[in-house]
C-alpha positions in Angstrom: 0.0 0.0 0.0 1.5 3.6 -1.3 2.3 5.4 2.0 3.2 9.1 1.5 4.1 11.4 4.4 4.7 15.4 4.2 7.2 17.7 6.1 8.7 20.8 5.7 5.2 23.3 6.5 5.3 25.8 8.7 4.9 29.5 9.1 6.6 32.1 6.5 6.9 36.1 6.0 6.0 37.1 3.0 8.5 37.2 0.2 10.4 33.6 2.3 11.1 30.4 1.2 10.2 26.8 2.5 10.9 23.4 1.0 8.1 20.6 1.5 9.3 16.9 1.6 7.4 13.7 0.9 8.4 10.6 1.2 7.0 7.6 -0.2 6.9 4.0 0.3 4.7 1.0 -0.5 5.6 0.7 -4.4 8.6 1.5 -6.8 8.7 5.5 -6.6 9.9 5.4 -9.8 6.9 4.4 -11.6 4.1 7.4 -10.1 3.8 10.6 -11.0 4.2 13.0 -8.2 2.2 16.2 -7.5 1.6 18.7 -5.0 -1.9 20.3 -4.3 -3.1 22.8 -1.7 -6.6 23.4 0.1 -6.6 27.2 0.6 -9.3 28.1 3.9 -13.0 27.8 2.2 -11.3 26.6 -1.5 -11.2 23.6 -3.0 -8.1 21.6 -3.2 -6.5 22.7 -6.1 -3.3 21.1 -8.0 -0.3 23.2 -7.3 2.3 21.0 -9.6 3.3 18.0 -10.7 6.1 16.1 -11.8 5.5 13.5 -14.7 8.9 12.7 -15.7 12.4 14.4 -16.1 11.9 16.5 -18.6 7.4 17.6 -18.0 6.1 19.4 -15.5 3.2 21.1 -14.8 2.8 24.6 -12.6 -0.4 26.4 -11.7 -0.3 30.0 -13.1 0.0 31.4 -10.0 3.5 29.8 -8.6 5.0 29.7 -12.0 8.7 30.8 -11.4 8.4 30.6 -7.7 7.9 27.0 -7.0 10.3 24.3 -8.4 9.1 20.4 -8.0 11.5 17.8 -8.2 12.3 14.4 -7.0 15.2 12.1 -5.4 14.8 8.3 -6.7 17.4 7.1 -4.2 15.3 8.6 -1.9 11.8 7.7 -2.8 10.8 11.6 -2.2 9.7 14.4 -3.7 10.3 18.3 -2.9 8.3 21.7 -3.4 10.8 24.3 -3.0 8.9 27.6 -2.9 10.2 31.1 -2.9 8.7 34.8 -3.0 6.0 33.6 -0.6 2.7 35.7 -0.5 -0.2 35.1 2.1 -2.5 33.5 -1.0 0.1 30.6 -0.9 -1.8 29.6 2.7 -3.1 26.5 2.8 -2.5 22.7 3.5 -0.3 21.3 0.7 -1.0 17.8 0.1 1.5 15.1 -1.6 -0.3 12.9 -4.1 1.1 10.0 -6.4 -0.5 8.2 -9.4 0.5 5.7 -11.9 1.1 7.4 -15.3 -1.8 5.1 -17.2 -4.1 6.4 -14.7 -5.8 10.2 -14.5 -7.2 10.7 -10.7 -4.4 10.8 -8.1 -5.7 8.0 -5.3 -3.0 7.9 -2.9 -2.5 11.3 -1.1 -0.8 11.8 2.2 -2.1 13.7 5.4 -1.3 17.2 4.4 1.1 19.9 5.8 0.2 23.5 7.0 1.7 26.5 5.0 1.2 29.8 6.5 2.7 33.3 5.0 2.0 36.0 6.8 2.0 40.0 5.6 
């Protein structure tokens, strides 16, 4: 059973940086996709980016140039390094993973608070 379990949240100025962690296990890493969403306070989860090999990516509009996703296959984990913080990037950020062939992501871990304050 894919496991995945987030670190690295925590509360940010604007204009800071944090890096969020997820670590999987259950499977071989190597064969999901790996994405990051967020729940913003009375939003809807939304995807934030995702990682579908070395060379495609995908980043919502609004963290385009200031988040960066990548991924360690020694270490069966995936990063969100985000800069140039503003207080819309609140929200829990949720780890997901998925199998290439499929399209819903079904294995998500428990979420990790970002705050960025003014």
């Amino acid at each position: 059973q894919v496991q995945l379990v987030e670190s690295g949240g925590g509360l940010v100025q604007a204009g800071g940086s944090l890096r969020l962690s997820c670590t999987f296990s259950g499977s071989t890493f190597s064969l999901f996709v790996m994405a990051w969403h967020r729940q913003a306070p009375g939003a809807q989860r939304e995807l934030v980016a995702a990682l579908y090999n070395a060379h495609s990516t995908y980043y919502a509009d609004s963290v385009k140039a200031r988040f960066t996703i990548s991924r360690d296959d020694a270490r069966n984990t995936v990063y969100l390094q985000m800069s140039s913080l503003k207080p819309e990037d609140t929200g829990v950020y949720y780890c997901a993973a998925k199998l290439r062939t499929t399209k819903d992501y079904p294995y998500w871990g428990q979420g990790t608070q970002v705050t960025v304050s003014s």
